[in-house]
Every structure is written in structure tokens, then in C-alpha cells.
C-alpha positions as CSV (number, residue, x, y, z in Angstrom):
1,X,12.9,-11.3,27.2
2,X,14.4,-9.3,24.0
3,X,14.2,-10.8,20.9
4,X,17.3,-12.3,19.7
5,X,17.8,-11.2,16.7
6,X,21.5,-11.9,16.3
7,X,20.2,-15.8,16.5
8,X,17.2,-15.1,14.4
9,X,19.4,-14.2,11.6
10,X,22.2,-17.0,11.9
11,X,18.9,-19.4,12.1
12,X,17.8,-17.9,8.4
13,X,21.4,-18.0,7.5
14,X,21.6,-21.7,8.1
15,X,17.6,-22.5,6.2
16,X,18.6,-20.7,3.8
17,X,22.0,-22.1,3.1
18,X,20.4,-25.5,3.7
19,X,18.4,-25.0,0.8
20,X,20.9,-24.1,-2.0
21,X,23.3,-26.7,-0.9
22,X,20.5,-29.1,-1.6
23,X,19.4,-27.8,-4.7
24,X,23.5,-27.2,-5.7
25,X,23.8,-30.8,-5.4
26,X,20.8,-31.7,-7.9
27,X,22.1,-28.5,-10.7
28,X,25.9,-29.6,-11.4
29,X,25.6,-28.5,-15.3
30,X,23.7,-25.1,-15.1
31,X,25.3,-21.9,-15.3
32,X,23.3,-19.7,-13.0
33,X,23.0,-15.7,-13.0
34,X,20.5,-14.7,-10.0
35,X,19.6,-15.8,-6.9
36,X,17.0,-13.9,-4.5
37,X,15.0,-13.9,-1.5
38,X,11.1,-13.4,-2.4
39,X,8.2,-13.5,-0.9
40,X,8.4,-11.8,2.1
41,X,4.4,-11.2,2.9
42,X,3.6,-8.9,5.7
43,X,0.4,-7.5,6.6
44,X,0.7,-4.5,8.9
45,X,0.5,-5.6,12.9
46,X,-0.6,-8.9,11.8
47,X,1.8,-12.0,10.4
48,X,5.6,-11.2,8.9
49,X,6.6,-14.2,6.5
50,X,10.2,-16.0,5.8
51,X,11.4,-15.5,2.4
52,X,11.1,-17.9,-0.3
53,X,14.3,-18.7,-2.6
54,X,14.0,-18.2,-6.4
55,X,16.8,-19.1,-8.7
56,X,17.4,-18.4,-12.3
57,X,20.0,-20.1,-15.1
58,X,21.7,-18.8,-18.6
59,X,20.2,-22.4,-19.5
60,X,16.6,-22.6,-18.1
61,X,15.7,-18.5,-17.5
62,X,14.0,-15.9,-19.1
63,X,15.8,-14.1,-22.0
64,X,17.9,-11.2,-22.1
65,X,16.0,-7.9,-23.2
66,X,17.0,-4.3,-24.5
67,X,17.1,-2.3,-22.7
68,X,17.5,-4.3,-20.0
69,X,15.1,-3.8,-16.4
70,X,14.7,-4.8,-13.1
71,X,11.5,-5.4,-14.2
72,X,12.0,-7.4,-16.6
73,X,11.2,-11.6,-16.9
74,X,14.8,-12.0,-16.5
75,X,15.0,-10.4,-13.2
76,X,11.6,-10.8,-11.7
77,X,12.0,-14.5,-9.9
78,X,8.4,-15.7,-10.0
79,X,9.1,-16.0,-13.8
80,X,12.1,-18.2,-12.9
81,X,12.5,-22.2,-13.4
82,X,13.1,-22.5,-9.7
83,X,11.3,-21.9,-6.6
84,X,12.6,-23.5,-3.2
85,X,11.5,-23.3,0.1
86,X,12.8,-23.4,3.7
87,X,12.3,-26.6,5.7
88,X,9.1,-26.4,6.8
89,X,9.0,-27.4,10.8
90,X,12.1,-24.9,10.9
91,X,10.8,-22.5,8.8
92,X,7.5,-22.4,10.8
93,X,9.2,-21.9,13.6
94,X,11.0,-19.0,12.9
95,X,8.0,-17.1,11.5
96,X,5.9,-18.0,14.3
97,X,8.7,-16.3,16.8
98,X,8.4,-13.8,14.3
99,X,5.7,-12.6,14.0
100,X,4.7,-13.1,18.0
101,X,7.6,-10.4,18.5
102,X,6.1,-8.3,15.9
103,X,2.5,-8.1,17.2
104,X,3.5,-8.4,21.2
105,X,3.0,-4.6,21.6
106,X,1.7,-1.4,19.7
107,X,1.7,-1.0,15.7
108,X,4.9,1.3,15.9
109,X,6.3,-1.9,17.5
110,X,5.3,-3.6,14.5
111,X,6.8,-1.2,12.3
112,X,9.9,-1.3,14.3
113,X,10.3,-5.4,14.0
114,X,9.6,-5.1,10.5
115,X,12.3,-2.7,10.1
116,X,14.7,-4.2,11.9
117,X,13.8,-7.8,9.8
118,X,14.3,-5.5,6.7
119,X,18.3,-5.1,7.8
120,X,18.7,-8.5,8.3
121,X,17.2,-10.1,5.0
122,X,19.9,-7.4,3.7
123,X,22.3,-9.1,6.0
124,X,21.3,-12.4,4.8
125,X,21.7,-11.4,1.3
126,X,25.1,-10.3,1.2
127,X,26.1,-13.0,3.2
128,X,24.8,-15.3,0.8
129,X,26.2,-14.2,-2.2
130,X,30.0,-15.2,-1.0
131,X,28.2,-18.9,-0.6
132,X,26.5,-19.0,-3.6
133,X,29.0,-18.1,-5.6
134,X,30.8,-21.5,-4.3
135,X,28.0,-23.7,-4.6
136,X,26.5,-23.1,-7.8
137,X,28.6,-22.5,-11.3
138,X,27.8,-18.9,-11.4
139,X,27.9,-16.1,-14.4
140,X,30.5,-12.9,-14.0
141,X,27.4,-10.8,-13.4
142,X,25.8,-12.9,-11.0
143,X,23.7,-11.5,-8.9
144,X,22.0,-12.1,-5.0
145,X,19.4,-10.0,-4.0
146,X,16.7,-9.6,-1.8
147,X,13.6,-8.7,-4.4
148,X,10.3,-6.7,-3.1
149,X,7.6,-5.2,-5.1
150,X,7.4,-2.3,-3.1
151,X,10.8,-2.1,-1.9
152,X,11.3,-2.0,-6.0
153,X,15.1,-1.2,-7.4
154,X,16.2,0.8,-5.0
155,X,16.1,-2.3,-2.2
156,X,17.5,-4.5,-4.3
157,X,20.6,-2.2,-5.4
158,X,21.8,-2.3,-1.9
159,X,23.6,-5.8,-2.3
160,X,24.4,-5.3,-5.8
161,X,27.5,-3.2,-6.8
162,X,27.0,-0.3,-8.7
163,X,28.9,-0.9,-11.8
164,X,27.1,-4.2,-12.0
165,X,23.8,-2.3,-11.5
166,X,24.5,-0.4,-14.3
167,X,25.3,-3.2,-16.9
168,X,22.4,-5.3,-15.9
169,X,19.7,-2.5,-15.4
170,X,20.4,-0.1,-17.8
171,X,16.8,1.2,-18.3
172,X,17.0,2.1,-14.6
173,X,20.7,3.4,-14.7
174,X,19.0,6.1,-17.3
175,X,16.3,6.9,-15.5
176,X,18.8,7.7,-12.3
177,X,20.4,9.9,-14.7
178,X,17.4,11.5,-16.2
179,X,16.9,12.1,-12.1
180,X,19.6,13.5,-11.6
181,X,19.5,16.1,-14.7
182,X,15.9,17.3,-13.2
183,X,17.7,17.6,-9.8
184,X,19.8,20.7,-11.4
185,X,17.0,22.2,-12.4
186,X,14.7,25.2,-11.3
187,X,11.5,24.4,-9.7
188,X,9.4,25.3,-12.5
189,X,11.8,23.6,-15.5
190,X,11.4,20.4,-13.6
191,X,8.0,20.5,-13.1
192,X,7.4,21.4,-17.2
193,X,9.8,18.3,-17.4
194,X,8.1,16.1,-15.5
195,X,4.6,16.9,-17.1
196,X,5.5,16.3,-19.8
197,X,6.6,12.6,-18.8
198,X,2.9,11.9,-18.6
199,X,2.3,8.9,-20.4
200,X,5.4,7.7,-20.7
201,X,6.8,4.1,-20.1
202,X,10.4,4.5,-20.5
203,X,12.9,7.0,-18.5
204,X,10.8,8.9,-15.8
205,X,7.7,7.2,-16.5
206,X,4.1,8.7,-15.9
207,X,3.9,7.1,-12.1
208,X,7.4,8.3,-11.5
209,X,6.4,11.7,-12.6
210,X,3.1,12.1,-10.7
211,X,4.9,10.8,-7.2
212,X,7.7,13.6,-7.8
213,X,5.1,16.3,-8.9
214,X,3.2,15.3,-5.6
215,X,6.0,16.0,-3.7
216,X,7.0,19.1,-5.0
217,X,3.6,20.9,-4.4
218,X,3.1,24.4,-4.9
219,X,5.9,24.1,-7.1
220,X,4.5,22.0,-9.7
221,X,1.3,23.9,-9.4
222,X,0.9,26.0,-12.7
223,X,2.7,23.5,-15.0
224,X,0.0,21.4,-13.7
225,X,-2.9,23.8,-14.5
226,X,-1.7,24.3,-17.5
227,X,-2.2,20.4,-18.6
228,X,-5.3,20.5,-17.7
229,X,-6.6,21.0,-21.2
230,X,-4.9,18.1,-22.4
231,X,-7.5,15.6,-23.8
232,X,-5.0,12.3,-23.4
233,X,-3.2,13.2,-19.7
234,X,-5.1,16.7,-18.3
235,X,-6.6,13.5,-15.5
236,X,-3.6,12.7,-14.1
237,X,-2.8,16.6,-13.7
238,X,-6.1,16.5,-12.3
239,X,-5.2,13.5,-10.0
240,X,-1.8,15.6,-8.6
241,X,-3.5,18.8,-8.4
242,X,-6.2,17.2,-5.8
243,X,-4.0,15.4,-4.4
244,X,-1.6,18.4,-3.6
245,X,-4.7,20.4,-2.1
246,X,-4.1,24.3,-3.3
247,X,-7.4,25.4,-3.8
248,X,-6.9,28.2,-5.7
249,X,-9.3,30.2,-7.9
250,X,-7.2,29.1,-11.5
251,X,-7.0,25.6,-10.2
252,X,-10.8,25.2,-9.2
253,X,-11.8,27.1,-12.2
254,X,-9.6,24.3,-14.6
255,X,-11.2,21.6,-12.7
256,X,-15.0,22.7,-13.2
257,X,-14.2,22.6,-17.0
258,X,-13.9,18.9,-17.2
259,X,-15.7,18.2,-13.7
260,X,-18.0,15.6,-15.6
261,X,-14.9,13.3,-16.0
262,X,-13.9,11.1,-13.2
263,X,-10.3,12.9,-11.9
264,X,-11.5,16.0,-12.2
265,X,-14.9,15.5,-10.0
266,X,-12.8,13.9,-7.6
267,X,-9.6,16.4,-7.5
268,X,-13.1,19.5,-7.0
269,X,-13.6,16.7,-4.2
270,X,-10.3,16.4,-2.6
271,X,-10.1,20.6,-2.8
272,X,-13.0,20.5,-0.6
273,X,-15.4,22.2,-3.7
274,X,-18.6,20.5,-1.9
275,X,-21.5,23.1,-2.5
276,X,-20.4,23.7,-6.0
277,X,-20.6,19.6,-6.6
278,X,-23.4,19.5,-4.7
279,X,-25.5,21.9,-7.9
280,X,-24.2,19.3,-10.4
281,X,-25.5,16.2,-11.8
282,X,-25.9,13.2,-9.7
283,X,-22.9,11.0,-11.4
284,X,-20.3,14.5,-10.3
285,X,-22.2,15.1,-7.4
286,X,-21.6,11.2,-6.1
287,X,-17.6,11.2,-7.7
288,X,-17.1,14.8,-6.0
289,X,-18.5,14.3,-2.6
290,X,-17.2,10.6,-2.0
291,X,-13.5,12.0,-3.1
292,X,-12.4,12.8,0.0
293,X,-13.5,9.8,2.2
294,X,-11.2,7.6,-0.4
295,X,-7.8,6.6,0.2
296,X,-6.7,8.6,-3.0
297,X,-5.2,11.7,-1.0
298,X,-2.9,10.1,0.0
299,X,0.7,11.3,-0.3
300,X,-0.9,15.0,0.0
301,X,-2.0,16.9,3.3
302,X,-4.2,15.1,5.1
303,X,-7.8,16.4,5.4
304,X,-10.1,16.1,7.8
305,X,-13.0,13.7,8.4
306,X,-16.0,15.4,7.3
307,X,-19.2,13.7,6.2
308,X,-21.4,16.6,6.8
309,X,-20.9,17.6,2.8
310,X,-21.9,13.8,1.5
311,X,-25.4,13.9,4.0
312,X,-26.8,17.3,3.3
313,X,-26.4,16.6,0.0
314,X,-28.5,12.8,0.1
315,X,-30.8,14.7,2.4
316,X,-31.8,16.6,-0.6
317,X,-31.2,13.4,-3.0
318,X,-32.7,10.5,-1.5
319,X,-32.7,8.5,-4.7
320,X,-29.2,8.8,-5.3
321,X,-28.3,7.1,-1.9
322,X,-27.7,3.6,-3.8
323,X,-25.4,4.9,-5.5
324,X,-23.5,6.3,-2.9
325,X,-23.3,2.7,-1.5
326,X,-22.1,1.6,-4.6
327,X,-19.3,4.0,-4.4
328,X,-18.0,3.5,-1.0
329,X,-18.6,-0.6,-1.2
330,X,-16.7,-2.4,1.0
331,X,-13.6,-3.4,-0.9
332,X,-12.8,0.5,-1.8
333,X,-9.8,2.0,-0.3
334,X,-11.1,4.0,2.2
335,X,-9.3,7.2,3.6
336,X,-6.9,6.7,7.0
337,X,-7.6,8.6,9.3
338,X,-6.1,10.2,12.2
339,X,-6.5,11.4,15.5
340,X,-8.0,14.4,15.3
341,X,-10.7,12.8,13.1
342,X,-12.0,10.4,16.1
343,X,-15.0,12.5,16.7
344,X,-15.9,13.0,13.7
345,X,-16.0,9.2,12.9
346,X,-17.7,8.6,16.3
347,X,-19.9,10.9,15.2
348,X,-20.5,9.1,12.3
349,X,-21.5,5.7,13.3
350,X,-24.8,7.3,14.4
351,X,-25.9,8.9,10.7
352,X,-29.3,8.7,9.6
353,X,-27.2,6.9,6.1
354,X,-25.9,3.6,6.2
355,X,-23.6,3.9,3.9
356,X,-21.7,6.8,6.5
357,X,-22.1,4.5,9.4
358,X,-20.4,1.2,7.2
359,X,-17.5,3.9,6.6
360,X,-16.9,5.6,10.1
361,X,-17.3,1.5,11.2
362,X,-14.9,0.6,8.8
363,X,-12.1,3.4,9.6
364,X,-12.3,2.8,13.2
365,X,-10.6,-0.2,12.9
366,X,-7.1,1.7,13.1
367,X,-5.1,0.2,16.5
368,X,-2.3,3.2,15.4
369,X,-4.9,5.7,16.7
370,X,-3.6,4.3,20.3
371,X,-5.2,3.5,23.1
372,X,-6.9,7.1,24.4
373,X,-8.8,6.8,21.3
374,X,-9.9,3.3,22.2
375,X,-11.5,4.4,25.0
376,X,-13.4,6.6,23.3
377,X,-13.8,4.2,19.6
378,X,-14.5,0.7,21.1
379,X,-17.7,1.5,23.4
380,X,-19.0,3.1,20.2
381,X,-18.6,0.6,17.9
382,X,-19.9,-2.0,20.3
383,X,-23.1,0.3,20.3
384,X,-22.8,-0.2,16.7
385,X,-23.3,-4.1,16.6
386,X,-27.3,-3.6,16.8
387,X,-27.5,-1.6,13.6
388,X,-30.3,-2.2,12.2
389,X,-28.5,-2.6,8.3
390,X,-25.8,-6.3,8.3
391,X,-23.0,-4.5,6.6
392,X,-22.5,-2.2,9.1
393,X,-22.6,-4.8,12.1
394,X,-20.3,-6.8,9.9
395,X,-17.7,-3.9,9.7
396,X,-18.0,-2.9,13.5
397,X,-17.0,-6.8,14.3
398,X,-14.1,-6.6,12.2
399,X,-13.0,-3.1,13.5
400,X,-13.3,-4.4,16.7
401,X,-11.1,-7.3,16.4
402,X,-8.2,-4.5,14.7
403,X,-8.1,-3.4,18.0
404,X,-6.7,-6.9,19.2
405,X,-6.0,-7.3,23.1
406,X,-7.6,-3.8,23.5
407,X,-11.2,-5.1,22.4
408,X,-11.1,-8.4,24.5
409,X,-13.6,-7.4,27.5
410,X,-16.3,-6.4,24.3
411,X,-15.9,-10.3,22.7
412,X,-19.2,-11.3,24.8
413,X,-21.6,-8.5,22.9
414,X,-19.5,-9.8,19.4
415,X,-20.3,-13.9,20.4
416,X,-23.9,-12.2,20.7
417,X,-24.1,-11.5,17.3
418,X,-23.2,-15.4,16.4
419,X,-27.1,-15.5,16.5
420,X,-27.6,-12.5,14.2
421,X,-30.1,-12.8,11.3
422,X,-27.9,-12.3,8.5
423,X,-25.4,-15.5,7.9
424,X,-22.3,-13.6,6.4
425,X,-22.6,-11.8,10.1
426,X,-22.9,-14.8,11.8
427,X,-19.8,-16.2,10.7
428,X,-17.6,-13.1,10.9
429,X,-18.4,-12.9,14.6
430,X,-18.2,-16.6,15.2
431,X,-14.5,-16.3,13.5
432,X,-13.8,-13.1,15.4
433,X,-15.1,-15.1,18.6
434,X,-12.1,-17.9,17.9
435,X,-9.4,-15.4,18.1
């Protein structure tokens, strides 16, 4: 049966409404300026929260600052006096149908749900407002909005009117400007612009500059190159330049300069530069030839799985395999990989290293690869749960249960390991077991 979704939303509606009128009641003589959604946890093809409801008054709330920001104390509702929350039996009953439509299917199913819950918090938002503004004694710029960390500003401008956006946000009404100036501009005038934004916290700050320098590639190349010398901010030009993946002979060149600081080991890393960081000291050896089996390409091309590089090089450098493992702990941000890299993590699991077979164990665990990977993924990280080193048969469990209904017929070799010498083992497959 199809979700309903029409019904979810008029079920939300009516929690959420419930709420305020309650806490309306109780707050007769406050005059109140913002009211948002919050909350909303999701963790990808697993659970999708409710929201919670924060609430903010002239009276009670943070202070006004200049500029003013989204950002801001004022405008960020866990700084806020109030905190409500749905009624619980209906609230759990909701996210439970929630989440069960969510995780029924594939992970593009997942993504789809949560996409289509997106729109109707929106809904919900905008819908509110025209109560709220009944209920509670409200400012002229009152506002109702539906606030994310990483759906930032630009979610929450989409039930606020502009002109309001602009009074109350000004220090992101500039930067939209400052935007919008760079937008007119040739490639490589924006790219000097942005540069030159590194280290900045106010207009296009230096995040907001990396992320557009990213995406405008070979573009920002040379202006990137030539802040390479820069003793404060050459990293993060570093940072891009890997993370773009030209490799040319003036990039590599500027990078082998500095190639005893972090960024720049790593950006030789991402560039694929492995025999040249394989002659260098141990500490760039290590930062260079782990680069590219980090999450911190990301937002550039992807490159392929390849840990060839990283065990030729501990071949030769036994005594530096500790620190290896120190660098690609569990806990680190590990690079996602895709398809065409199955083989190569398969290939993996069975390195003479530990520290390569707790990776390839570890990035396994991804269900998007679909299901004619999983025939190939899942007999070989069930060969994997008699490694002879804990972490890795820790990590093969846990990859295992990623792959959800998929992994079901291997749960008798994972309740094997319930018996396994080391305890933190133990109870990961005894949890993985309950599922």
C-alpha cells in the first residue's frame, strides 16, 4: 500500500498545532518573534525523526546583533527559552510509519522519502505561520521557519518573504549580493575574488569561497597556484587544488614546496603523486599516501580505489605501519566509494596489512552499491569474520549489517562470532544478531 502522505502531513499539522495552542495558553504576556521546526535527525537509510518546536520572545530571547545573521543566537532556536515537543504516543507513531516507509526498499528509496518529507515540513511551515500568528502575540517581523544545519539559509528563506529576509538577515542579504557581483564576472576575476576571501568571516567567507572555487575547477586553477606561497591561507589553496584533481606540472611543482605541511602532502596525495611521496619522510609519506582513501575529495572527481601505492610503500617501511593505523583509525572519514571500485575493495580485504583490510571492510558497508555488488561484497566480507586482527572482524560485522535484508542468510557465521576472543567483537555481533 502507498504511503499516505497527504494524511501524514495533516497528522503533523494537527501535533504540531496541538503544541502551540497549549503553550499559547500558558504565554498570554510575551511578545514572540520566531517560531521553527528543529530537529529533524536523519541518518541515511536508517531512522527519519519528527521535528521538535522551538520558540523565541522580544521578552525572554537572545539579543539583537549587527549585522544581523541567520546564524546568529537570535535566530538559531536551541539558544531559545523554549523547546516543545510533540505528544509522545502520537509522535512515535508517526516516526515509526516514517521511517518504516523510508527504509522498506533501496537507499534511492530512502533518498526519495526524505525528499518528499522535506516538502512537507515546508508545507507544514507555511501553514503554520497563518496559525501562529493567531495564537501567540506576535512581532511585525515575525517569523516561521523550518531551521536545518545543513539545509542552512537558503531552506529556511523559502517560507520567509524576501523583504523580510532582508531586514532580519542582512549579513546574508550582502553576501547574496557580493554573489551576485562575482556572478558578472570573468572566470579568472572571480576566481582572484574569491581567493582572496580566504580567511574571511564576513561576506563570502573562506568556506563559501573554497566550495565555489571547487566548483569552478580548471577555472580557478592558476589563481589557486598562485596562493600557494601564502604563509597564512596557501593550505586551503592547497586543500581546493587536490581536491579539484588537475595534476599539472606548475600545480605539482607548488605542492612539493610545502609538501612537509599537512594540505599540501595530502593535495600531492589526492593528485595521485604516490612515488614521489613514497622518497619522502615517513610523516609526508603516511599524510600523502593515506590522502586519497579519506573522505576529503569529496566534491571533486572521484578517484579510484587503489591501495597498491599505500602497500608497496609499507612493504618497504615496515616500521611505519603503526602509524598508518593511526591515520586511517576507525572514526576517520573514510572515502565512498563506487561501483567500479568493488574489486578493488574485494581485493582488499585479503592484504597482507591490516590496516587495508579494516578499510576495504569498512567501505563495503555501502547498500547504494546495489544488489549485483552484494553478490559479489557479502560472501567476501563473511570470509572476512575469521581475520586473524579484532578490528577488522569488528568492521566486517557492521558492514554486513549496512547491507540490511540483503545480509540476512550470512547472520548464522555473524552469531558465530558472539564467541569470539575479543569482547568489543563479541558484543557488536551479539547486537548485530538482535536486528
Amino acid at each position: 500500500m502507498a504511503f499516505d502522505w497527504k494524511a501524514f502531513e495533516l497528522a503533523l499539522l494537527t501535533e504540531v498545532r496541538a503544541a502551540l495552542t497549549t503553550f499559547a495558553k500558558r504565554h498570554r504576556r510575551e511578545h514572540f518573534y520566531a517560531v521553527a521546526l528543529c530537529g529533524v535527525y536523519r541518518q541515511l537509510d536508517g531512522p527519519l525523526s519528527l521535528p521538535a518546536i522551538a520558540v523565541s520572545s522580544i521578552e525572554k530571547g537572545p539579543s539583537v546583533q549587527s549585522p544581523q545573521s541567520f546564524w546568529s543566537a537570535r535566530f538559531s532556536p536551541p539558544d531559545w527559552p523554549y523547546q516543545l515537543e510533540l505528544r509522545h504516543a502520537a509522535a512515535l507513531r508517526l516516526e515509526k510509519q516514517l521511517t518504516a516507509e523510508a527504509t522498506r526498499s533501496s537507499v534511492g528509496h530512502w533518498r526519495s522519502t526524505e525528499r518528499r518529507y522535506f516538502r512537507v515540513l515546508l508545507m507544514v511551515t507555511r501553514s503554520l505561520k497563518k496559525d501562529v500568528v493567531g495564537m501567540l502575540a506576535c512581532t511585525d517581523d515575525f517569523v516561521c521557519y523550518w531551521h536545518d544545519d545543513e539545509g542552512g539559509p537558503e531552506l529556511a528563506r523559502k517560507t520567509i518573504d524576501t523583504r523580510r529576509w532582508n531586514r532580519l538577515f542582512s549579513r546574508e542579504a550582502a553576501q547574496k549580493r557580493e554573489q551576485r557581483t562575482l556572478a558578472r564576472q570573468s572566470p579568472h576575476e572571480r576566481a582572484v575574488a574569491l581567493v582572496a576571501r580566504f580567511g574571511q568571516s564576513e561576506g563570502i567567507t573562506s568556506e563559501k569561497a573554497q566550495v565555489a572555487l571547487l566548483a569552478m575547477g580548471p577555472d580557478a586553477v592558476d589563481s589557486l597556484v598562485a596562493a600557494l606561497g601564502d604563509t597564512t591561507h596557501g593550505w586551503m589553496a592547497a586543500r581546493v587544488l587536490g581536491q579539484i584533481g588537475i595534476a599539472t606540472p606548475v600545480v605539482v611543482a607548488g605542492l612539493r614546496k610545502r609538501a612537509e605541511e599537512l594540505w599540501f602532502a595530502m593535495a600531492l596525495g589526492m593528485l595521485g603523486d604516490h612515488a614521489w611521496l613514497a622518497r619522502q619522510k615517513t610523516d609526508v609519506a603516511v599524510k600523502g599516501l593515506c590522502a586519497r582513501l579519506k573522505a576529503i575529495t569529496q566534491g571533486g572527481p572521484p578517484r579510484p580505489l587503489d591501495y597498491a601505492p599505500l602497500e608497496a610503500w609499507l612493504e618497504k617501511n615496515p616500521s611505519a605501519v603503526s602509524r598508518v593505523e593511526s591515520e586511517l583509525a576507525p572514526g576517520r572519514s573514510f572515502v565512498t566509494i563506487e561501483k567500479a571500485d568493488v574489486a578493488a575493495a574485494v581485493r582488499g580485504l585479503s592484504s597482507r596489512f591490516a590496516v587495508v583490510r579494516w578499510h576495504a571492510a569498512s567501505v563495503l558497508r555501502r547498500r547504494e552499491l546495489g544488489a549485483a555488488a552484494g553478490v559479489t561484497v557479502l560472501p567476501a566480507l563473511v570470509t572476512t569474520l575469521g581475520d586473524r586482527h579484532a578490528l577488522v572482524r569488528r568492521l566486517a560485522v557492521l558492514s554486513l549489517s549496512g547491507w540490511k535484508a540483503a545480509a540476512r542468510p550470512f547472520y548464522p557465521a555473524i552469531r558465530a562470532l558472539r564467541d569470539d576472543p575479543d569482547p568489543v567483537v563479541r558484543d557488536v555481533a551479539a547486537a548485530v544478531s538482535r536486528e
